[in-house]
The first five atom37 places (N, CA, C, CB, O) and aatype in JSON, in Angstrom:
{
  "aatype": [20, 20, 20, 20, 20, 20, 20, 20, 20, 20, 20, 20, 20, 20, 20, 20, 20, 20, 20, 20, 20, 20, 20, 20, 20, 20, 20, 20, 20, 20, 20, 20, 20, 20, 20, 20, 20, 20, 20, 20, 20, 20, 20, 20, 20, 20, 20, 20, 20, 20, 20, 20, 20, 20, 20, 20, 20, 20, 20, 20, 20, 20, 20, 20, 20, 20, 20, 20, 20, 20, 20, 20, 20, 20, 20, 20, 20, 20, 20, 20, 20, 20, 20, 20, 20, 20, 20, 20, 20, 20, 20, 20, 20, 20, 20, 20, 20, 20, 20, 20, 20, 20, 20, 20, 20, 20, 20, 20, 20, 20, 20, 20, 20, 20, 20, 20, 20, 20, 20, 20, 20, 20, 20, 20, 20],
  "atom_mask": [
    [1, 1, 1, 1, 1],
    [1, 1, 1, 1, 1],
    [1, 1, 1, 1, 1],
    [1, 1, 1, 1, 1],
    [1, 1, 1, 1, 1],
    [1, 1, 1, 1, 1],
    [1, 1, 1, 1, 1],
    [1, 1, 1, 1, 1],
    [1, 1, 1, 1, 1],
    [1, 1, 1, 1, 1],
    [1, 1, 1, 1, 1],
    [1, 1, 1, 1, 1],
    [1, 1, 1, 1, 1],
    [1, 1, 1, 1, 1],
    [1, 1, 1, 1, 1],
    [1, 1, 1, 1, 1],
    [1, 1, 1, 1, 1],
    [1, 1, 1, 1, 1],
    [1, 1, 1, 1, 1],
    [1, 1, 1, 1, 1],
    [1, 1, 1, 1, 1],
    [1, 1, 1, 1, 1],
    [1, 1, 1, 1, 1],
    [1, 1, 1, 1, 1],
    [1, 1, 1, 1, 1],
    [1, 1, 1, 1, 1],
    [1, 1, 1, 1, 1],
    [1, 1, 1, 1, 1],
    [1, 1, 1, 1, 1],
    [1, 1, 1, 1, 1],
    [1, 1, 1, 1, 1],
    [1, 1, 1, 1, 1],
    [1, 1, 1, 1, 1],
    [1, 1, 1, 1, 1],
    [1, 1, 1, 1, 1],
    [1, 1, 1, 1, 1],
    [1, 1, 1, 1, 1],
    [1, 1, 1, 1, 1],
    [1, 1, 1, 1, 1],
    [1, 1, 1, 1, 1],
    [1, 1, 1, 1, 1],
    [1, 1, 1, 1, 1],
    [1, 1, 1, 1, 1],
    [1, 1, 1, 1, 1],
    [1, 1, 1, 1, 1],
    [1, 1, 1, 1, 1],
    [1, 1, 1, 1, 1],
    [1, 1, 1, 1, 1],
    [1, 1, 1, 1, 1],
    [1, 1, 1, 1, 1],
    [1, 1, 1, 1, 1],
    [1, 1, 1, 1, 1],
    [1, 1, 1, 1, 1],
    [1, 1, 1, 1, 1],
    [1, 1, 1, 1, 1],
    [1, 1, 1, 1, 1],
    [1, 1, 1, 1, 1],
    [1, 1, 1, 1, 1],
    [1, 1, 1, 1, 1],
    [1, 1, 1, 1, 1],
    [1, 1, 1, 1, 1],
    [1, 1, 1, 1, 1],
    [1, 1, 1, 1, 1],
    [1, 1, 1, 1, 1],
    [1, 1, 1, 1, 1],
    [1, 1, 1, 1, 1],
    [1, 1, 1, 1, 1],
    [1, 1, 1, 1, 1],
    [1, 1, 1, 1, 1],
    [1, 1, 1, 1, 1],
    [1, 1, 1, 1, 1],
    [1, 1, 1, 1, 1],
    [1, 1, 1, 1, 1],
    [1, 1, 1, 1, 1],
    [1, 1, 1, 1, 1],
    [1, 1, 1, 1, 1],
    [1, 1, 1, 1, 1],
    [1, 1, 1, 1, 1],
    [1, 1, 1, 1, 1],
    [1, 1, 1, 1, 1],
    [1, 1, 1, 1, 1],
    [1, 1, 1, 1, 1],
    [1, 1, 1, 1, 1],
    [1, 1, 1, 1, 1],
    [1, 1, 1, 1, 1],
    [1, 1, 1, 1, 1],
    [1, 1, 1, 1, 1],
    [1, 1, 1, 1, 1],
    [1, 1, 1, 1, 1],
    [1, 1, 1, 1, 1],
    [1, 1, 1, 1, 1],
    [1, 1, 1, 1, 1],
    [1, 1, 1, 1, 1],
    [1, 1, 1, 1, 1],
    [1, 1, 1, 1, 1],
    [1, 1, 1, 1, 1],
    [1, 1, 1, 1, 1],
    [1, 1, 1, 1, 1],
    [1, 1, 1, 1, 1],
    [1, 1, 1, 1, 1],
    [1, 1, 1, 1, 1],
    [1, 1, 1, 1, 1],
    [1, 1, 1, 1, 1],
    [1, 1, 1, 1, 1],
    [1, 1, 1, 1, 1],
    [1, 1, 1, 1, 1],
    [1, 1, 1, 1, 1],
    [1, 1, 1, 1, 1],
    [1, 1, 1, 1, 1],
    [1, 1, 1, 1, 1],
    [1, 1, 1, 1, 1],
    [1, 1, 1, 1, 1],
    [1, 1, 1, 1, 1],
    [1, 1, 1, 1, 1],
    [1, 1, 1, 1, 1],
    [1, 1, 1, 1, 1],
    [1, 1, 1, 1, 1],
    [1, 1, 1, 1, 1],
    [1, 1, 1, 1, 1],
    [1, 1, 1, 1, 1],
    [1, 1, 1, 1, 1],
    [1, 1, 1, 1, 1],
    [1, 1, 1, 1, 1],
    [1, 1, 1, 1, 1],
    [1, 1, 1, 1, 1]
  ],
  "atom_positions": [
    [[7.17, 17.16, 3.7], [6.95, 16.44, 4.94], [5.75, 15.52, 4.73], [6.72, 17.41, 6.13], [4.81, 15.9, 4.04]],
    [[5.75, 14.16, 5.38], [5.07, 13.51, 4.94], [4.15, 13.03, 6.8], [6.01, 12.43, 3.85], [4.59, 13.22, 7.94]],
    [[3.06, 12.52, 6.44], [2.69, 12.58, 7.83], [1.79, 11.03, 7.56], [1.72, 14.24, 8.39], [0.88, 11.0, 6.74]],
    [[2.2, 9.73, 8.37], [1.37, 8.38, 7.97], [-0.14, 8.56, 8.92], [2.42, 6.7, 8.51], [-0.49, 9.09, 9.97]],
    [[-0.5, 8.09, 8.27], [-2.42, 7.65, 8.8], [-2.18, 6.38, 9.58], [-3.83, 7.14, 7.19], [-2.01, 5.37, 8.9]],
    [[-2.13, 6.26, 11.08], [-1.91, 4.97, 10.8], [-3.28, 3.76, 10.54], [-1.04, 4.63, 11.98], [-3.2, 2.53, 10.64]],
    [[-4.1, 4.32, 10.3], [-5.01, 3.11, 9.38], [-4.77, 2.21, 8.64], [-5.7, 3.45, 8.61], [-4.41, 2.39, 7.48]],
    [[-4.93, 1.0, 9.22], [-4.29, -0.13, 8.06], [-5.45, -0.96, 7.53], [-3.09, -1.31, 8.75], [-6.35, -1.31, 8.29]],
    [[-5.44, -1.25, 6.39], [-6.15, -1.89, 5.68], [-5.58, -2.83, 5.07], [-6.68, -1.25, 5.01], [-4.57, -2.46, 4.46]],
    [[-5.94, -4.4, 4.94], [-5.66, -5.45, 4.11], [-5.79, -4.85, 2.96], [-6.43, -6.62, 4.24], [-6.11, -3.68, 3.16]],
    [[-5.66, -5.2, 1.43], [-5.55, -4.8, 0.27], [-5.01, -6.23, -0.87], [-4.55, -3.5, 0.44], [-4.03, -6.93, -0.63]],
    [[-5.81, -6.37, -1.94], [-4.99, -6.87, -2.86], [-3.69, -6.18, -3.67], [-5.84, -7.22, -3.66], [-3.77, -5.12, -4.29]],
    [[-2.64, -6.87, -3.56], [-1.52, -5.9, -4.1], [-1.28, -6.73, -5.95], [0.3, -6.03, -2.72], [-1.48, -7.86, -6.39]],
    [[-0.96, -5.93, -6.33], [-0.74, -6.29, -7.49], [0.86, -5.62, -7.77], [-1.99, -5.82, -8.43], [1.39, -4.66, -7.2]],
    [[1.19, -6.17, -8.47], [2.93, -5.9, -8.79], [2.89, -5.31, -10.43], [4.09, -7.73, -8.67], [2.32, -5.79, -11.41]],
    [[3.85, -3.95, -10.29], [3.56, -3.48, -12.06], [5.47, -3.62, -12.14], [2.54, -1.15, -12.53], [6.4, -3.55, -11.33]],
    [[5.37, -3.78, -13.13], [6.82, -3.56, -13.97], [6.8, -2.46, -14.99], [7.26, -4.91, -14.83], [6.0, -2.25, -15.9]],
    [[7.97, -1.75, -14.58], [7.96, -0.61, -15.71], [7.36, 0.55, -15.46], [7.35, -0.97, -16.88], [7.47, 1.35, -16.4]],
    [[6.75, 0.95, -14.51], [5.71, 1.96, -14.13], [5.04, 2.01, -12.58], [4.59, 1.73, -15.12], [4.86, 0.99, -11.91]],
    [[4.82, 2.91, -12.29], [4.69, 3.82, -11.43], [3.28, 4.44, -11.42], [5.67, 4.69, -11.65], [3.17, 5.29, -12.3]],
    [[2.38, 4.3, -10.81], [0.83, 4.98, -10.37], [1.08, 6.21, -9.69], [-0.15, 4.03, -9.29], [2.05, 6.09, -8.93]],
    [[0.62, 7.22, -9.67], [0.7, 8.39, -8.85], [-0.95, 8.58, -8.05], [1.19, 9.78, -9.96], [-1.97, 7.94, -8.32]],
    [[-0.78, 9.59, -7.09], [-2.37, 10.37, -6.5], [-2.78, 11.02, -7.68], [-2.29, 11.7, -5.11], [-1.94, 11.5, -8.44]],
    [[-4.04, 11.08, -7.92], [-4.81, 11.8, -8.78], [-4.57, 11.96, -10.11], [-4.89, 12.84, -8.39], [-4.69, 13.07, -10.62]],
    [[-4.19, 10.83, -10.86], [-3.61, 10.32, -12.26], [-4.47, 9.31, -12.54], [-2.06, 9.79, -12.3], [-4.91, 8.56, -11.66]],
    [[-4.78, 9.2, -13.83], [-5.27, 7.78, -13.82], [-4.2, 7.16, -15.39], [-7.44, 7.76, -14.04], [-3.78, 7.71, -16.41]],
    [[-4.11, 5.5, -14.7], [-3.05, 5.36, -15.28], [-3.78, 3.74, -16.36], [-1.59, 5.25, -13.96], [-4.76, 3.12, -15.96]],
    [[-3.09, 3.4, -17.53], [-3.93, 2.32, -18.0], [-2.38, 1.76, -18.08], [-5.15, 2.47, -19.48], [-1.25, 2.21, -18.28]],
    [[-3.36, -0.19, -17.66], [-1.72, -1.32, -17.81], [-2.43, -2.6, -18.25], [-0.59, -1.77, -15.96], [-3.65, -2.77, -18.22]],
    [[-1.31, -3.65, -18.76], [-2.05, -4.55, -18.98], [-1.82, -5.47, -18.11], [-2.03, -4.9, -20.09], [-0.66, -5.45, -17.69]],
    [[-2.74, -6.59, -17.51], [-2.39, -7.73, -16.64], [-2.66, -8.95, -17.33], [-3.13, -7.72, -15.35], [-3.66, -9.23, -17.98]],
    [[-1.23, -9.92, -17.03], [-1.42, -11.09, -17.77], [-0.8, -12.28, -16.54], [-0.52, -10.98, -19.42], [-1.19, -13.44, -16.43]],
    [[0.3, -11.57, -15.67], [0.15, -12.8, -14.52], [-0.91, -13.28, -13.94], [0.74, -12.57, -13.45], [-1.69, -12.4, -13.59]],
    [[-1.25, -14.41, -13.69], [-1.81, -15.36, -12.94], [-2.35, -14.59, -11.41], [-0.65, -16.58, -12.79], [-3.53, -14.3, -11.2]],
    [[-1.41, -14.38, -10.58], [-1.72, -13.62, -9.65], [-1.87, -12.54, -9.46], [-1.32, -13.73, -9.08], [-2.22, -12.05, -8.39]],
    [[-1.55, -11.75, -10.85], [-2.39, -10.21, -10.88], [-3.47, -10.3, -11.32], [-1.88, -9.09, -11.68], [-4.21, -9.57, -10.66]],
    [[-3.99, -10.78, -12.07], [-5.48, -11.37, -12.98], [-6.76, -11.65, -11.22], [-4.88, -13.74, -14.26], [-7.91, -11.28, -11.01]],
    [[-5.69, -12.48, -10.32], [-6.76, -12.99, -8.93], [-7.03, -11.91, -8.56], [-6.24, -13.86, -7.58], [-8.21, -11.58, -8.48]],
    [[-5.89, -10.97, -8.2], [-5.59, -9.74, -7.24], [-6.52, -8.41, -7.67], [-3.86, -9.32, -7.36], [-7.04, -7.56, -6.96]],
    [[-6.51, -8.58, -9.21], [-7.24, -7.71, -9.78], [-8.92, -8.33, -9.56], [-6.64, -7.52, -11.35], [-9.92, -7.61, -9.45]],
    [[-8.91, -9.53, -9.54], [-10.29, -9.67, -9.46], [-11.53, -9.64, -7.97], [-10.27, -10.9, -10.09], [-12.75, -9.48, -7.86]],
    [[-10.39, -9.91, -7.06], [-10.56, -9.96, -5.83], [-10.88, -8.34, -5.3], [-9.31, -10.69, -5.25], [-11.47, -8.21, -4.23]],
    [[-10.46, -7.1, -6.09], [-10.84, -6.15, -5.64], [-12.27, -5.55, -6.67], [-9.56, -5.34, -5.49], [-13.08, -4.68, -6.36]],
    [[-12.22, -6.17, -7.65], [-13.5, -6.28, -8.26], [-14.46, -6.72, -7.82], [-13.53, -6.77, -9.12], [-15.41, -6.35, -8.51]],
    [[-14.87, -7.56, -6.73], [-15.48, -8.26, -6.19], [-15.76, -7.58, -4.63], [-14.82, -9.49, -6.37], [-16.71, -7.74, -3.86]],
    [[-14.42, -6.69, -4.52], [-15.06, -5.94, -3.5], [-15.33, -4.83, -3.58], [-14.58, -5.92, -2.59], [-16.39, -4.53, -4.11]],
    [[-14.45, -3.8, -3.06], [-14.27, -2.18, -3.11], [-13.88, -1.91, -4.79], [-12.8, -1.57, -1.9], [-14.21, -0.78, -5.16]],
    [[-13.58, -2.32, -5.28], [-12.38, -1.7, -6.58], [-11.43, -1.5, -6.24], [-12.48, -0.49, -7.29], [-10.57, -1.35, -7.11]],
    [[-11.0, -1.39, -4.72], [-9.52, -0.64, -4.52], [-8.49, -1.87, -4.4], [-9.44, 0.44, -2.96], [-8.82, -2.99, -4.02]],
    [[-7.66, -1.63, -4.64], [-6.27, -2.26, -5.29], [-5.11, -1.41, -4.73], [-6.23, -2.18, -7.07], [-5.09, -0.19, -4.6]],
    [[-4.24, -2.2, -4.46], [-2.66, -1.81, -3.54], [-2.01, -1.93, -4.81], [-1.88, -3.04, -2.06], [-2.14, -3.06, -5.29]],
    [[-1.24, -0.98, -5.64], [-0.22, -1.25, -6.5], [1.14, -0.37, -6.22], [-0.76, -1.04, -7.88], [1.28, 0.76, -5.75]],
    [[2.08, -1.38, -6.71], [3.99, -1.01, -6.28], [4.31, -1.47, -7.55], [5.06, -2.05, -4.77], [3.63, -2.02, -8.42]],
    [[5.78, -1.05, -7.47], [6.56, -0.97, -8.75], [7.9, -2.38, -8.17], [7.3, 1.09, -9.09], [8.67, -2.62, -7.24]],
    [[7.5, -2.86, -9.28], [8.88, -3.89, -8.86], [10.07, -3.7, -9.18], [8.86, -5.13, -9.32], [10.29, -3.44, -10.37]],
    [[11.33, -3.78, -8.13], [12.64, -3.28, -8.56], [13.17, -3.58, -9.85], [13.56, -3.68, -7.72], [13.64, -2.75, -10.63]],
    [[13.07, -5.11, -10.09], [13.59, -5.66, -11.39], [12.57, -6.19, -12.39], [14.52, -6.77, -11.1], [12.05, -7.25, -12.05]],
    [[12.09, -5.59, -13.77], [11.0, -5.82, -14.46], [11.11, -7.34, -14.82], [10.89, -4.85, -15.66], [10.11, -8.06, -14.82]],
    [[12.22, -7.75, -15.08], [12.14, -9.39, -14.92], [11.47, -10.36, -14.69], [12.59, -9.74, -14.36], [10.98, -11.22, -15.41]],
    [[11.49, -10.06, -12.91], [11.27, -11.01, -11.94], [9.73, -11.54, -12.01], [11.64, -10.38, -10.57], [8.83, -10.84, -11.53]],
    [[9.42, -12.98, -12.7], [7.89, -13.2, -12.75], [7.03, -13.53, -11.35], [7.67, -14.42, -13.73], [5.8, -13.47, -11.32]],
    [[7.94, -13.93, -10.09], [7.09, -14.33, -9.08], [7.79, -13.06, -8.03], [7.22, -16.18, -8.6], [8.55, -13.51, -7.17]],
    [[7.64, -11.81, -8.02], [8.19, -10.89, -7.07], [8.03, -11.21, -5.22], [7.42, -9.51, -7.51], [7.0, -11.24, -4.56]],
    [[8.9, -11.33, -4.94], [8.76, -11.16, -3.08], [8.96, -9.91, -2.47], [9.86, -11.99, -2.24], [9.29, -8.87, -3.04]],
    [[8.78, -10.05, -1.5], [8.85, -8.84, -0.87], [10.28, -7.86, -1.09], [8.64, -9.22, 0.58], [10.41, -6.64, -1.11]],
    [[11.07, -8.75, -1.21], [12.67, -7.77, -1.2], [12.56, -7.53, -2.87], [14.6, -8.89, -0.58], [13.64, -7.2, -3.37]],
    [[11.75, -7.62, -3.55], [11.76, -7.61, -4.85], [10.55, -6.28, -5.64], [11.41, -9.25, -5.17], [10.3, -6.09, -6.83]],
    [[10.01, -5.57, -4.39], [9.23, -4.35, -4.62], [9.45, -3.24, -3.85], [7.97, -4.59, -4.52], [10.05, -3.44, -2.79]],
    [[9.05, -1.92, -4.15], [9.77, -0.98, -3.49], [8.65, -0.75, -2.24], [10.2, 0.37, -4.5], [7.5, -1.18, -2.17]],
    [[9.46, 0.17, -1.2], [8.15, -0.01, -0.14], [7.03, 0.98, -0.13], [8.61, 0.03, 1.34], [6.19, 0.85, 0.76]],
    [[6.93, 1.79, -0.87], [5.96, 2.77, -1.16], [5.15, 2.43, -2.74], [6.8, 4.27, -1.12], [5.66, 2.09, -3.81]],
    [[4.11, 2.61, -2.48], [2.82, 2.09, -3.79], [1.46, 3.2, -3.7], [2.0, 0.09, -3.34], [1.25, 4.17, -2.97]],
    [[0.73, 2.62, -4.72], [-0.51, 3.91, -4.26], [-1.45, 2.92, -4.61], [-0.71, 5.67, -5.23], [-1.51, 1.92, -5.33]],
    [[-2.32, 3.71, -3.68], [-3.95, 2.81, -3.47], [-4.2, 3.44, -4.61], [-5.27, 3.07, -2.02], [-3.56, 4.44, -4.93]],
    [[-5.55, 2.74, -5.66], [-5.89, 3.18, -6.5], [-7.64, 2.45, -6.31], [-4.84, 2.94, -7.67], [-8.21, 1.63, -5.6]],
    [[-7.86, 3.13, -7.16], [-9.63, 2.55, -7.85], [-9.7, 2.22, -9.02], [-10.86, 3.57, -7.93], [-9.63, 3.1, -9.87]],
    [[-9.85, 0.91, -9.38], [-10.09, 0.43, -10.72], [-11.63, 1.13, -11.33], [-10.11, -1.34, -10.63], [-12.73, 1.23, -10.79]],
    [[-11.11, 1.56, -12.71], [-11.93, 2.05, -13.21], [-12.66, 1.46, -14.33], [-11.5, 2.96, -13.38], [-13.78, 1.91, -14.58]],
    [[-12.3, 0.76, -14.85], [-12.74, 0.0, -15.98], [-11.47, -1.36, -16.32], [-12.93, 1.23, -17.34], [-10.25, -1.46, -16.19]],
    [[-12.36, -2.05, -16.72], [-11.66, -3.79, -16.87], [-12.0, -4.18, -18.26], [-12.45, -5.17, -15.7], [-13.16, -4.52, -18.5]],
    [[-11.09, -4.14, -19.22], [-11.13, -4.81, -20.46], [-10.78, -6.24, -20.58], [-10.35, -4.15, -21.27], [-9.69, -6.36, -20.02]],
    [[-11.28, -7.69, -21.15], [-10.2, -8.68, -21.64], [-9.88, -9.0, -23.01], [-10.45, -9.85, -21.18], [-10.54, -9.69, -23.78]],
    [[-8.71, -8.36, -23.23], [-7.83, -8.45, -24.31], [-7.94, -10.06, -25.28], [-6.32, -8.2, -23.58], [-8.31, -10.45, -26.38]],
    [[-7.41, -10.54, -24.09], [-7.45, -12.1, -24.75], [-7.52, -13.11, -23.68], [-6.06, -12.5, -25.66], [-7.95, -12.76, -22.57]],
    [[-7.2, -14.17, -23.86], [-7.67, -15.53, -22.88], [-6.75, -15.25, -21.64], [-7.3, -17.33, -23.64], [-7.09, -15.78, -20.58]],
    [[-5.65, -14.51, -21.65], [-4.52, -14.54, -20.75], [-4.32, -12.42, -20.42], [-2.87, -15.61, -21.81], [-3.42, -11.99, -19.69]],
    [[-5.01, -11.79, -20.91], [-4.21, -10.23, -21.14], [-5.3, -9.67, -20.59], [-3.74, -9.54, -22.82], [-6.24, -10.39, -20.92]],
    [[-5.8, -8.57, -19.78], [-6.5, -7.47, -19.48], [-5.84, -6.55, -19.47], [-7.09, -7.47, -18.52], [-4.71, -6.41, -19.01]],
    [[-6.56, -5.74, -20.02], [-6.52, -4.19, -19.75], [-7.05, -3.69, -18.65], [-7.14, -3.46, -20.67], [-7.89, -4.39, -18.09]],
    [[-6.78, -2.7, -18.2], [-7.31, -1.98, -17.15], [-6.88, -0.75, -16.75], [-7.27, -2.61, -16.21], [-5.68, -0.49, -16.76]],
    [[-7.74, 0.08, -16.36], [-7.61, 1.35, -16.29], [-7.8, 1.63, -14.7], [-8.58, 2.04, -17.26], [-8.65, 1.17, -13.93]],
    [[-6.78, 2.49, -14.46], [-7.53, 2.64, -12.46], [-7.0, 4.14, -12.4], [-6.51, 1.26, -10.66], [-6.34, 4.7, -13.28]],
    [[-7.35, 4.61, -11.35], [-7.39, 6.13, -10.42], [-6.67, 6.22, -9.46], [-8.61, 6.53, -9.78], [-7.01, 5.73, -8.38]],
    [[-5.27, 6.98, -9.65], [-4.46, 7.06, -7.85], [-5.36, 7.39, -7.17], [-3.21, 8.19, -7.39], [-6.21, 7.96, -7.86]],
    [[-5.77, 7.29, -5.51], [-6.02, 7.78, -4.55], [-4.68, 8.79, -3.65], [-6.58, 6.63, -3.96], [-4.28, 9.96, -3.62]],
    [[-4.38, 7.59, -3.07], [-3.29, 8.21, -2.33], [-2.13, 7.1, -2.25], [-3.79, 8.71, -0.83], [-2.14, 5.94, -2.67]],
    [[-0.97, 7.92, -1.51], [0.01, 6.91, -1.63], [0.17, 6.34, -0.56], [1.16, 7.26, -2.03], [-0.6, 6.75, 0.31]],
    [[0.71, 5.72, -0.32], [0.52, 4.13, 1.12], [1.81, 3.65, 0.75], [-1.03, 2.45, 0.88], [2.34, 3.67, -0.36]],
    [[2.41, 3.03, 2.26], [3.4, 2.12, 2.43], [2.6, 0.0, 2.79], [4.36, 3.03, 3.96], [1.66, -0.59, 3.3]],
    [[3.18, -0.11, 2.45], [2.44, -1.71, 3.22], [3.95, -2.47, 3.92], [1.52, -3.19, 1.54], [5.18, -2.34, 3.84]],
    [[2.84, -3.4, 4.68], [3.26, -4.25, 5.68], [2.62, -5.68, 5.7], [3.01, -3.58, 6.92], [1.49, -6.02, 5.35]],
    [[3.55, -6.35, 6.15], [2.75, -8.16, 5.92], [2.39, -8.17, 4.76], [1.26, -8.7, 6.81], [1.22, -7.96, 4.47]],
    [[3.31, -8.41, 3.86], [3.27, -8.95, 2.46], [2.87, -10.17, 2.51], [4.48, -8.92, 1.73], [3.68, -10.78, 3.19]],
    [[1.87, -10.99, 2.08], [1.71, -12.14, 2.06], [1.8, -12.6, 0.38], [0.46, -12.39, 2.85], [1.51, -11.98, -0.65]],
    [[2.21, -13.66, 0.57], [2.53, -14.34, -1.0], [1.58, -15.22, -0.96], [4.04, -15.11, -1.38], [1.87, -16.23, -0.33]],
    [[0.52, -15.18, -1.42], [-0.82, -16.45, -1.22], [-0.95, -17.31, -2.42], [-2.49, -15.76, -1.03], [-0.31, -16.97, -3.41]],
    [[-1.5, -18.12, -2.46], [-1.51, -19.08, -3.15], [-2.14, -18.16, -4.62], [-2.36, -20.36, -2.39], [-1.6, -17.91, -5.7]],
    [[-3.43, -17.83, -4.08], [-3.9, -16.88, -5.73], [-3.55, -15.37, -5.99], [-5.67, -16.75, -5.93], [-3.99, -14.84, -7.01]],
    [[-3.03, -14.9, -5.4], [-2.56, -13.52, -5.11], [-1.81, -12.87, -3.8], [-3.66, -12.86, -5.23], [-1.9, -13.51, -2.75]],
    [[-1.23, -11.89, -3.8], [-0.42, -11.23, -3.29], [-1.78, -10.48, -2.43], [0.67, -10.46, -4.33], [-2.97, -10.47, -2.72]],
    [[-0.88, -9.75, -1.03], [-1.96, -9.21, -0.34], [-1.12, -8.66, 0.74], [-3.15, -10.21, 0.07], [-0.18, -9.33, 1.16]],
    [[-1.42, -7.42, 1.25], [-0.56, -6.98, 2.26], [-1.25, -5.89, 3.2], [0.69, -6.45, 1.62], [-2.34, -5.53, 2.77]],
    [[-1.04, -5.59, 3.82], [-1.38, -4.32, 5.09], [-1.26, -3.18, 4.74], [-0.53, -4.25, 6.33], [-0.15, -2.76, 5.06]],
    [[-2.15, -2.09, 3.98], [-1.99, -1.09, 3.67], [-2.11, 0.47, 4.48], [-2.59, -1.31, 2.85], [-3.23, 0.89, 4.75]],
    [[-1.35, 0.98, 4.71], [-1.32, 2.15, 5.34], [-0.92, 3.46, 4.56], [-0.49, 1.95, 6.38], [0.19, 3.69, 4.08]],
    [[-2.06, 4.3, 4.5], [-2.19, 5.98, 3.89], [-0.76, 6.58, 4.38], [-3.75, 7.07, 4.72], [-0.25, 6.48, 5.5]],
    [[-0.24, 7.3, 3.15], [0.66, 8.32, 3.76], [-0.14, 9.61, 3.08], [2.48, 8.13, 3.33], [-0.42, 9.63, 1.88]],
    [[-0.54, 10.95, 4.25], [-0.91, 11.73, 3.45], [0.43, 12.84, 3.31], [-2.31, 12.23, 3.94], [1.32, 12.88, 4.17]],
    [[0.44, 13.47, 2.43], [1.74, 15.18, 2.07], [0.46, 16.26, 3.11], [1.91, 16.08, -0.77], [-0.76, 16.36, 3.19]],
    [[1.74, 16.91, 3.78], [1.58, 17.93, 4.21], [2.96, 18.87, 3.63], [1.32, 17.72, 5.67], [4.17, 18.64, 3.59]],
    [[1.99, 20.18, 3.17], [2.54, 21.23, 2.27], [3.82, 21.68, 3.76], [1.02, 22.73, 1.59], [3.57, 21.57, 4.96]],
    [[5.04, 22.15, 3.16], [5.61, 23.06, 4.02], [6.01, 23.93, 3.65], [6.36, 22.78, 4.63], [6.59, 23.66, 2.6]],
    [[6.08, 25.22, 3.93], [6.63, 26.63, 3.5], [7.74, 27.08, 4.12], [5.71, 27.68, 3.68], [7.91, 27.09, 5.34]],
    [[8.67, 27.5, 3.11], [9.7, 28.29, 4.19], [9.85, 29.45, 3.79], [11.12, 27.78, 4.39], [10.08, 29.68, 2.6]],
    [[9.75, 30.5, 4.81], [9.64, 31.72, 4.5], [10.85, 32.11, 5.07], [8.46, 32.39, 4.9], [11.21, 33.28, 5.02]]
  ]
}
């Protein structure tokens, strides 16, 4: 059973292909789009925290909204490598998992309305 927070928070979203962030994992990826490179930097600049989702089709280089799934996890960037003129590394920390809302497609990055989903345990006896 899942129970939403409804706390919403703006968030930079960043789009992964191929992978999946979990709560309390920490996961390493590399960023080389244009608007993940902003998105990533824009939360560097603030909190560290970062909105990341998995995109349906690893393909797709400019993802829209019908093009990511609707559940993602807030995370905390933990460390920022640059690989090369175009590639970072980066390492971040699930928090928790979140749905978003108002996807915006912005000119330097992606950005959307983030809302906590927390798990509540259920037992059946």
């Amino acid at each position: 059973m899942q129970e939403i927070n409804e706390t919403v928070v703006r968030m930079p979203l960043l789009a992964l292909r191929g992978m999946v962030v979990f709560p309390k994992t920490v996961a390493s990826f590399d960023v080389a789009r244009k608007k993940s490179a902003n998105a990533l930097k824009a939360a560097m600049d603030g909190n560290r925290l970062l909105f990341v989702v998995t995109q349906k089709d690893f393909y797709i280089e400019e993802p829209e909204r019908n093009d990511l799934y609707d559940m993602g996890c807030v995370v905390k960037v933990k460390q920022v490598l640059k690989v090369s003129d175009n590639v970072i590394k980066v390492l971040v920390e699930g928090i928790c998992r979140a749905e978003y809302k108002n996807f915006k497609n912005g000119n330097n990055f992606y950005t959307a309305d983030v809302i906590e989903c927390t798990e509540k345990a259920v037992y059946n006896r």
